[in-house]
Structures are given as structure tokens and as C-alpha cells.
HTML snippet that shows the backbone in 3Dmol.js (N, CA, C, O; Angstrom):
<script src="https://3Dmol.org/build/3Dmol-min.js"></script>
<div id="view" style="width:600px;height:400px;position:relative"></div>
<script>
const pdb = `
ATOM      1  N   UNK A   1      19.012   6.647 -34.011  1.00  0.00           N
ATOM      2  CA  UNK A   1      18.616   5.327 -34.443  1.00  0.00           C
ATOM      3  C   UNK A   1      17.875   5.443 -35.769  1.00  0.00           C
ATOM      4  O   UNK A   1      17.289   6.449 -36.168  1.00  0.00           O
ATOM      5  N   UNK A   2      17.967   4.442 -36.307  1.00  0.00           N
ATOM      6  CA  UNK A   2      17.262   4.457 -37.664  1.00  0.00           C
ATOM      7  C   UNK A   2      16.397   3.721 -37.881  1.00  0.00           C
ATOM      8  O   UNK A   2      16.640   2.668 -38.471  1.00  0.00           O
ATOM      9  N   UNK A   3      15.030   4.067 -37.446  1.00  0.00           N
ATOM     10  CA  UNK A   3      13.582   3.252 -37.522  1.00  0.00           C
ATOM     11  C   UNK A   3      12.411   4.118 -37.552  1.00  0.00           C
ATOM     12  O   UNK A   3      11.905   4.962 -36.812  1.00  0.00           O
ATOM     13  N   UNK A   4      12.146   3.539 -38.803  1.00  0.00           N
ATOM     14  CA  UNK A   4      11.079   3.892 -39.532  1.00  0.00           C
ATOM     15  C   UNK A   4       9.763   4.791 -38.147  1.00  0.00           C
ATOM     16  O   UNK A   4       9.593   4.370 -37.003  1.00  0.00           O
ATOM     17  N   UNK A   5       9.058   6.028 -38.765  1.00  0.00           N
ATOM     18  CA  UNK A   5       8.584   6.635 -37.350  1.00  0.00           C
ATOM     19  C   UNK A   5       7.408   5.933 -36.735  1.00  0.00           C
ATOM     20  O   UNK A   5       6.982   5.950 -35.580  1.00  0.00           O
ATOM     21  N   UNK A   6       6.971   5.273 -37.882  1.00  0.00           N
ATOM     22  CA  UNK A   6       5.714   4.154 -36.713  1.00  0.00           C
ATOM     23  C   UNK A   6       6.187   3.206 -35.776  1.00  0.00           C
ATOM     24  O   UNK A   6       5.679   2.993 -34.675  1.00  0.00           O
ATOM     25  N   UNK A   7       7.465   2.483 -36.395  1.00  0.00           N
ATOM     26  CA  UNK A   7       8.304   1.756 -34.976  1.00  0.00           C
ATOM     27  C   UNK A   7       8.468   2.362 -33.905  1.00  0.00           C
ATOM     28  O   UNK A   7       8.182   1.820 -32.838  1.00  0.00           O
ATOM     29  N   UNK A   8       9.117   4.010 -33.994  1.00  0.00           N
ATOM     30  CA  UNK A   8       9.654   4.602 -33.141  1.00  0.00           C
ATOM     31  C   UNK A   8       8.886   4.543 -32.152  1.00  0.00           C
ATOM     32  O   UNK A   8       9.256   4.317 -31.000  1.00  0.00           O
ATOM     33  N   UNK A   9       7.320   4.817 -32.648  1.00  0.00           N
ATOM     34  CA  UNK A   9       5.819   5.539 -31.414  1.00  0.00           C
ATOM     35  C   UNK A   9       6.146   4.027 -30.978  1.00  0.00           C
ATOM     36  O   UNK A   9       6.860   3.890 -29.985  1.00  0.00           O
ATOM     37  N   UNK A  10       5.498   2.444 -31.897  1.00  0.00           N
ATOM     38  CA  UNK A  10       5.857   1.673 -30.696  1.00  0.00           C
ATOM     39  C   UNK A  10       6.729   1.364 -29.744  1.00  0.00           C
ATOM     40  O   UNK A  10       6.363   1.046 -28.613  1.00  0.00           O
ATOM     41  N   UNK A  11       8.155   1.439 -30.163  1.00  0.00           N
ATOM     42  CA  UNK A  11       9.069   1.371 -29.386  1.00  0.00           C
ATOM     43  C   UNK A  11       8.732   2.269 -27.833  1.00  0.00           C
ATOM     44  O   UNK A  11       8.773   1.695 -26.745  1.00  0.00           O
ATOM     45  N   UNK A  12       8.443   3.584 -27.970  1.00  0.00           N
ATOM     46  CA  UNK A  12       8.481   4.341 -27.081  1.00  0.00           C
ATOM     47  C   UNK A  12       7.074   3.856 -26.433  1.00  0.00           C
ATOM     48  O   UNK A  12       7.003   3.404 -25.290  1.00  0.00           O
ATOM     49  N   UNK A  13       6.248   3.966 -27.082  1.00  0.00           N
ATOM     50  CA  UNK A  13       5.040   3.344 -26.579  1.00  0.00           C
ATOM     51  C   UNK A  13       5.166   1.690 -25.390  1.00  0.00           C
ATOM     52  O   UNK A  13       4.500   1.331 -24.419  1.00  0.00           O
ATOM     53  N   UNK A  14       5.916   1.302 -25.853  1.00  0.00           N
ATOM     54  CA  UNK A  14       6.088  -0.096 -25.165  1.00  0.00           C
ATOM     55  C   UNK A  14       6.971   0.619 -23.750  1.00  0.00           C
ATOM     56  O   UNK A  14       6.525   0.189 -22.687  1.00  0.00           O
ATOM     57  N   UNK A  15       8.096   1.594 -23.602  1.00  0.00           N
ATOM     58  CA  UNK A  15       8.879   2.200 -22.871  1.00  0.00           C
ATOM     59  C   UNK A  15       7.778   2.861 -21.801  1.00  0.00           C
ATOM     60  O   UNK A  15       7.666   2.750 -20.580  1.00  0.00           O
ATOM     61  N   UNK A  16       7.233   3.388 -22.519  1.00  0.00           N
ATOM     62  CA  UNK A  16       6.152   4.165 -21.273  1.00  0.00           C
ATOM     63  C   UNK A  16       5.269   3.405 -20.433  1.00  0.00           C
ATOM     64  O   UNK A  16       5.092   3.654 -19.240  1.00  0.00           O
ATOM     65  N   UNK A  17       4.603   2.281 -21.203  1.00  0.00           N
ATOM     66  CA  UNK A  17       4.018   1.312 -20.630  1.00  0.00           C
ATOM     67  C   UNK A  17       4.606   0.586 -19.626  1.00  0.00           C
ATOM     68  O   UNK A  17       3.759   0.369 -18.759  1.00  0.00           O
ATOM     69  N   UNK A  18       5.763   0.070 -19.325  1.00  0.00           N
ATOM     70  CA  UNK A  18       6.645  -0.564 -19.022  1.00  0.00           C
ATOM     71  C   UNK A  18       6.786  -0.122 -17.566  1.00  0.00           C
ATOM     72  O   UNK A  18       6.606  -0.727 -16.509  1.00  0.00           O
ATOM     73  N   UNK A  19       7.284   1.517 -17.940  1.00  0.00           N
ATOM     74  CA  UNK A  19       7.762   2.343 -16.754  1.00  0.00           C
ATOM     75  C   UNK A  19       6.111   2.696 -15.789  1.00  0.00           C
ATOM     76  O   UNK A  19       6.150   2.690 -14.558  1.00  0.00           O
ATOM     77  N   UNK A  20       5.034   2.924 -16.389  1.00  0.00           N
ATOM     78  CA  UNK A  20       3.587   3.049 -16.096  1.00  0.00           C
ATOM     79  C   UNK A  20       3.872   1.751 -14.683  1.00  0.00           C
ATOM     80  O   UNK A  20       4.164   1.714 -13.488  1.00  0.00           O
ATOM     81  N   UNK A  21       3.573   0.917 -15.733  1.00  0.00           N
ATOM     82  CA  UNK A  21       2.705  -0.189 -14.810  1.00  0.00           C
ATOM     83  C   UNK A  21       3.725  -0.883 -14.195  1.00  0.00           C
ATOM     84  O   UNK A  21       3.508  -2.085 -14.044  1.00  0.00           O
ATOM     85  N   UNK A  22       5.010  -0.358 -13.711  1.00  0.00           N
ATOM     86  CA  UNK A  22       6.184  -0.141 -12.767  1.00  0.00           C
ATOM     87  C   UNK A  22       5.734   0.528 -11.672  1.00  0.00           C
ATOM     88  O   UNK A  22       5.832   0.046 -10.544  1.00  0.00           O
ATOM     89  N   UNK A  23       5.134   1.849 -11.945  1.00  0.00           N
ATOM     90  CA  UNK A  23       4.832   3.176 -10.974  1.00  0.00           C
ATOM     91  C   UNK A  23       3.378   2.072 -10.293  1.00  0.00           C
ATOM     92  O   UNK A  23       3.226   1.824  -9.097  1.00  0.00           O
ATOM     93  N   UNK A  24       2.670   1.678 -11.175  1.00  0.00           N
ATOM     94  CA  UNK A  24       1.502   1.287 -10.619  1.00  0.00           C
ATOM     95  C   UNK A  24       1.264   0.430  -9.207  1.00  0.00           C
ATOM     96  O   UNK A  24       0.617   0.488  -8.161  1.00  0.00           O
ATOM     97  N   UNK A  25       2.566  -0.691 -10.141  1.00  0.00           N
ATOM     98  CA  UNK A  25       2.560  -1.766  -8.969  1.00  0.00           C
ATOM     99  C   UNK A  25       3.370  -1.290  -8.054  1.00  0.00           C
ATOM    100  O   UNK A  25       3.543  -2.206  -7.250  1.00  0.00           O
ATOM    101  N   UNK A  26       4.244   0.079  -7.581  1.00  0.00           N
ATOM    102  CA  UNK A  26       4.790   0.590  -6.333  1.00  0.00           C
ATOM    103  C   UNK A  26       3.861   1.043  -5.570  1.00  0.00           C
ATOM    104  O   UNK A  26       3.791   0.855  -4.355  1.00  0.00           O
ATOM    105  N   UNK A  27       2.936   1.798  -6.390  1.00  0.00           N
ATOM    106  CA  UNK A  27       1.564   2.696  -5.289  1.00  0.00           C
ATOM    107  C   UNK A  27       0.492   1.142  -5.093  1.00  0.00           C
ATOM    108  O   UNK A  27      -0.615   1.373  -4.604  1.00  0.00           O
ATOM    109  N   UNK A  28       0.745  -0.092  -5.390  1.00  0.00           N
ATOM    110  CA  UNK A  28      -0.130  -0.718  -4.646  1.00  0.00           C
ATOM    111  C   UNK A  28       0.450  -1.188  -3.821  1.00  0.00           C
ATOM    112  O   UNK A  28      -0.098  -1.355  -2.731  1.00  0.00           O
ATOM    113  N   UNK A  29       1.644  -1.539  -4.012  1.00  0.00           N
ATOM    114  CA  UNK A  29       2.898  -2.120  -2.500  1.00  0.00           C
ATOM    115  C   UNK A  29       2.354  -1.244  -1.378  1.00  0.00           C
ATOM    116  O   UNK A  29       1.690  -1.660  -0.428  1.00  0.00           O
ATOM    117  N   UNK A  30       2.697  -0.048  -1.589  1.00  0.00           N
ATOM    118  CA  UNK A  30       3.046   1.024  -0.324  1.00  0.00           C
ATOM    119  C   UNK A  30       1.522   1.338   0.079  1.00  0.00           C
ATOM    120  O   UNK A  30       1.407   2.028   1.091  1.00  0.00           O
ATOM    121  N   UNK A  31       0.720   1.068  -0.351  1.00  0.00           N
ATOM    122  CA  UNK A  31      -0.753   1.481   0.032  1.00  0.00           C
ATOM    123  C   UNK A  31      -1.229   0.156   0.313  1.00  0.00           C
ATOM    124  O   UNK A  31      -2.331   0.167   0.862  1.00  0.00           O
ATOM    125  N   UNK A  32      -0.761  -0.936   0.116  1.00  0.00           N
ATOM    126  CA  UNK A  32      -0.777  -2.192   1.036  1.00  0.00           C
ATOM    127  C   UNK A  32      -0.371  -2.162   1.951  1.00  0.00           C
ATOM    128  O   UNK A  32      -1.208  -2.106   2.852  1.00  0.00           O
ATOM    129  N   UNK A  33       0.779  -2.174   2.292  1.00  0.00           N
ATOM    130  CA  UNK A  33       1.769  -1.965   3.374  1.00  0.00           C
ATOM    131  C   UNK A  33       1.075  -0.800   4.481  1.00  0.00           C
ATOM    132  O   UNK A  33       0.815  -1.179   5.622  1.00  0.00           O
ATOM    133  N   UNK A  34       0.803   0.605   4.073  1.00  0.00           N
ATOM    134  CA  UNK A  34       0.294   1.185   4.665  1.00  0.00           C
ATOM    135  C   UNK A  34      -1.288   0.480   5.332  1.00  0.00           C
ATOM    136  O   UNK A  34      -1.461   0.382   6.547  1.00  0.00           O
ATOM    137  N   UNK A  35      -2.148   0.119   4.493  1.00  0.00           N
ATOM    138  CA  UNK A  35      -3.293  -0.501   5.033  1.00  0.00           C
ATOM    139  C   UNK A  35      -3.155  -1.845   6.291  1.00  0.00           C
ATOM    140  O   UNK A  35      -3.626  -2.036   7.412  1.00  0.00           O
ATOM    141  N   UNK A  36      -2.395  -2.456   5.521  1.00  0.00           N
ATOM    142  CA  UNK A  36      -1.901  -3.418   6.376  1.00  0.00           C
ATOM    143  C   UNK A  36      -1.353  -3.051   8.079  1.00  0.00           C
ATOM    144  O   UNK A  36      -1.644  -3.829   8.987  1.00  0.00           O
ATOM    145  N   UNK A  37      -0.414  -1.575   8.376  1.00  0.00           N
ATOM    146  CA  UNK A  37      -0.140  -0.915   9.097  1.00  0.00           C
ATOM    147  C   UNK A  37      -1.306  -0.765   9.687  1.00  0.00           C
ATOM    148  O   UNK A  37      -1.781  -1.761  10.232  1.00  0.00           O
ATOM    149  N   UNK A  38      -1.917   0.273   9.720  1.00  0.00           N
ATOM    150  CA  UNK A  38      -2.955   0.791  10.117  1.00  0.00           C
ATOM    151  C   UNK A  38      -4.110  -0.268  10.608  1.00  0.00           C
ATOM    152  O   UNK A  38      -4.661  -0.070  11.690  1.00  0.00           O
ATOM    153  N   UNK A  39      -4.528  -1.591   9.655  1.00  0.00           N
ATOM    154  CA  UNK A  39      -5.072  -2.242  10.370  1.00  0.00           C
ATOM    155  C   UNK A  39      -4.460  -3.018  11.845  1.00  0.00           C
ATOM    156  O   UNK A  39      -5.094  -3.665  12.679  1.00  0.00           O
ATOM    157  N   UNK A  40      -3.215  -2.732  11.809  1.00  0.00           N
ATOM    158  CA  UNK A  40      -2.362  -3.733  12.679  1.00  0.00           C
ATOM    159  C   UNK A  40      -2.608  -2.335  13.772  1.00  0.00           C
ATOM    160  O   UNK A  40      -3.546  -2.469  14.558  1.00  0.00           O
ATOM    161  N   UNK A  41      -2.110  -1.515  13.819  1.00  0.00           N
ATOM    162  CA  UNK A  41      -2.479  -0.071  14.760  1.00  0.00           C
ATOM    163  C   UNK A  41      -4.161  -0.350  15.450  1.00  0.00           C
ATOM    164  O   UNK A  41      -4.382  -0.416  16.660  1.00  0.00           O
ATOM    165  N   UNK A  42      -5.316  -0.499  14.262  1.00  0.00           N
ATOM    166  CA  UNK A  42      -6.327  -0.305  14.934  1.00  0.00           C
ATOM    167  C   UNK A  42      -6.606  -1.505  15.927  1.00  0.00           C
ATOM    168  O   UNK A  42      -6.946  -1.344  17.099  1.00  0.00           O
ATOM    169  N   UNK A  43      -6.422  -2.724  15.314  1.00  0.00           N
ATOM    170  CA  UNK A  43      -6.306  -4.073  16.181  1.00  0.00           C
ATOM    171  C   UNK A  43      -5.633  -3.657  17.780  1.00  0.00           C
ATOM    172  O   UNK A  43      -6.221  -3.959  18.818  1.00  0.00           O
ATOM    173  N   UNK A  44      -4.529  -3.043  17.756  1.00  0.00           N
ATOM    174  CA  UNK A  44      -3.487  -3.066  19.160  1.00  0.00           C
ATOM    175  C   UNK A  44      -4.812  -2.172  20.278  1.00  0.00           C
ATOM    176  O   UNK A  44      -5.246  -2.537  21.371  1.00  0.00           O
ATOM    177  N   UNK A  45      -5.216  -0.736  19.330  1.00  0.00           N
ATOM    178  CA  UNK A  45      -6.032   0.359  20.159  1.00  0.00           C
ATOM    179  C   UNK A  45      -6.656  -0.707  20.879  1.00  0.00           C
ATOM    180  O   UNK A  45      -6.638  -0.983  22.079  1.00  0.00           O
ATOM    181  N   UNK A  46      -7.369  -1.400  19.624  1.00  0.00           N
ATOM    182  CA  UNK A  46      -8.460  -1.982  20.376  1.00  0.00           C
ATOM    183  C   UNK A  46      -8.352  -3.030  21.649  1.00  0.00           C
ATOM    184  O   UNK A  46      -9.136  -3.253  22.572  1.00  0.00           O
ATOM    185  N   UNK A  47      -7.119  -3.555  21.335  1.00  0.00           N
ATOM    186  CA  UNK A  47      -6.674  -4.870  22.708  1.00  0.00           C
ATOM    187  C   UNK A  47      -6.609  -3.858  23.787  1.00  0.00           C
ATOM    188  O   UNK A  47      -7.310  -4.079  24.774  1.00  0.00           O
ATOM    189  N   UNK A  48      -5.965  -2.903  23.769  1.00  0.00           N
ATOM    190  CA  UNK A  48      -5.642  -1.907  24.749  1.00  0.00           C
ATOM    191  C   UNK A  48      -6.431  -1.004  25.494  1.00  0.00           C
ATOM    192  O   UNK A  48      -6.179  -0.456  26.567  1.00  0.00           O
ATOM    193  N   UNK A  49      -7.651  -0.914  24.599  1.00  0.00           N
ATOM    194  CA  UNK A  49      -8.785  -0.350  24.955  1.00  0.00           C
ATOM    195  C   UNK A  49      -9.552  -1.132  26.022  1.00  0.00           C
ATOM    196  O   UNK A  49     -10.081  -0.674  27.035  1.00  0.00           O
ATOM    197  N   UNK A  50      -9.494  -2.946  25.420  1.00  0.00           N
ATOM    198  CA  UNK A  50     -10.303  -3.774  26.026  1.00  0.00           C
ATOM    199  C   UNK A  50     -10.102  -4.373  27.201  1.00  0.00           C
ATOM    200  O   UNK A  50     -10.929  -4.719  28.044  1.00  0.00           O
ATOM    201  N   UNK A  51      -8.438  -4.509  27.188  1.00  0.00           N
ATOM    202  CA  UNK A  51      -7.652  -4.484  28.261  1.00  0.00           C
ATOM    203  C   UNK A  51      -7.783  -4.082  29.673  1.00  0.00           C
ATOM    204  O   UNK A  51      -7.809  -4.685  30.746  1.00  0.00           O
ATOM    205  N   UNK A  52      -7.903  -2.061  29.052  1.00  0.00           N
ATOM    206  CA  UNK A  52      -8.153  -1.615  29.820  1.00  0.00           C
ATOM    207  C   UNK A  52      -9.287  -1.343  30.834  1.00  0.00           C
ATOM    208  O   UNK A  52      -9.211  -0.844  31.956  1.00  0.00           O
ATOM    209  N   UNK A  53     -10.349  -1.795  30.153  1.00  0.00           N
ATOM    210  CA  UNK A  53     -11.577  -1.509  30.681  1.00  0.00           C
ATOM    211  C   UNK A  53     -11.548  -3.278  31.649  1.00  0.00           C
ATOM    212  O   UNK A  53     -12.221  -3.599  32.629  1.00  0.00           O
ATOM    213  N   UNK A  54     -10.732  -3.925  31.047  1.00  0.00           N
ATOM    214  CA  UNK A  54     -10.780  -5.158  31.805  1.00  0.00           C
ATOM    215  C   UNK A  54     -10.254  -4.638  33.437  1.00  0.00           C
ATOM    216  O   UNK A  54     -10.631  -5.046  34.535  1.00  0.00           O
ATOM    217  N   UNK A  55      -9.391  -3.740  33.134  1.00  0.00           N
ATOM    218  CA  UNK A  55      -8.606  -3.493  34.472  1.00  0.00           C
ATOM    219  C   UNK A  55      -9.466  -3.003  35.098  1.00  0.00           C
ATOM    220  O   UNK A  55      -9.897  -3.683  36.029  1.00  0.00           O
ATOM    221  N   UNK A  56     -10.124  -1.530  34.846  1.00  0.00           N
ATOM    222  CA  UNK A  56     -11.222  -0.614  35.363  1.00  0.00           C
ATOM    223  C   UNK A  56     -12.040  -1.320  36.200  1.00  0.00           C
ATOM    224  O   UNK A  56     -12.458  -1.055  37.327  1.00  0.00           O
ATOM    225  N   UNK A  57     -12.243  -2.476  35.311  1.00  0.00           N
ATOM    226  CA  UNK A  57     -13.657  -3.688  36.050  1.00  0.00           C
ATOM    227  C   UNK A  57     -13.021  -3.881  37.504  1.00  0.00           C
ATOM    228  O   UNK A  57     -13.480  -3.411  38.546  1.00  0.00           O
ATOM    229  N   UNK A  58     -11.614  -4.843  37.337  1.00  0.00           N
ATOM    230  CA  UNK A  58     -10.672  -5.604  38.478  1.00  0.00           C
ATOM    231  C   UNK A  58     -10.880  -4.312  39.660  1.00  0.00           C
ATOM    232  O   UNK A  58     -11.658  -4.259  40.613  1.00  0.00           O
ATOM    233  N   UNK A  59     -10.010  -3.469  39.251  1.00  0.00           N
ATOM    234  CA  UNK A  59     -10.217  -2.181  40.207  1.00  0.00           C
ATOM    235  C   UNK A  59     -11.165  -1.790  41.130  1.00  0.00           C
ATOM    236  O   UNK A  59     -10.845  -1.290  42.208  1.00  0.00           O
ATOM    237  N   UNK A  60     -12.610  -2.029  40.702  1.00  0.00           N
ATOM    238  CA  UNK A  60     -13.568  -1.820  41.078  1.00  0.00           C
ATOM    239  C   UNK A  60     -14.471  -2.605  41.784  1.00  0.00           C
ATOM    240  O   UNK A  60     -15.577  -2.180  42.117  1.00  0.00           O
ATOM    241  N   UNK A  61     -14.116  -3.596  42.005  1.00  0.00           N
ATOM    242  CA  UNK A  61     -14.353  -4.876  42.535  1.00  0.00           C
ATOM    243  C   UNK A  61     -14.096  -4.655  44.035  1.00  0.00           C
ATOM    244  O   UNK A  61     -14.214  -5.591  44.826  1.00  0.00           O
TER     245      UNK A  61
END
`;
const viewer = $3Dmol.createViewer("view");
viewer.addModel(pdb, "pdb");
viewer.setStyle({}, {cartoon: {color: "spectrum"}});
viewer.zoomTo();
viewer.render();
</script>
């Protein structure tokens, strides 16, 4: 291509940026998604936990 070499750095400069804050907004998807997971996991323990001790009680009665 034929552009002058300070275009070039922006050109490429704008390319890297581009692809950057591409990568960025994937690692906040998937580390959402993951958090989001995990809070949904700790919520269930906990019904299941509470559940259970509900039963323990019934049992014991």
C-alpha cells in the first residue's frame, strides 16, 4: 500500500484497538456468564441446604 508512514502507525493503530477492545468485551461476557453461574450454583446449595435441614427438623418430630 502506499501511505505515507504516519498514516500507516494510525491505520494499524486503529486495527489493534479495534481487535483490543473486541478481546475485552469477550473476557467480560464469559466472566459474566461465569459469575452469573456460580451465583445461580450458590443460591441452589443454599435451597438445598435449607431444605434439608427443613427435613432433619420433620424427621425428628
Amino acid at each position: 500500500m502506499q501511505y505515507p508512514e504516519n498514516m500507516k502507525v494510525l491505520l494499524a493503530l486503529f486495527l489493534f484497538e479495534a481487535e483490543a477492545e473486541g478481546w475485552w468485551v469477550g473476557q467480560y461476557r464469559r466472566n459474566f456468564k461465569r459469575r452469573q453461574m456460580l451465583k445461580s450454583l450458590r443460591i441452589s446449595a443454599l435451597q438445598y441446604s435449607v431444605f434439608g435441614l427443613y427435613l432433619l427438623q420433620l424427621k425428628n418430630k
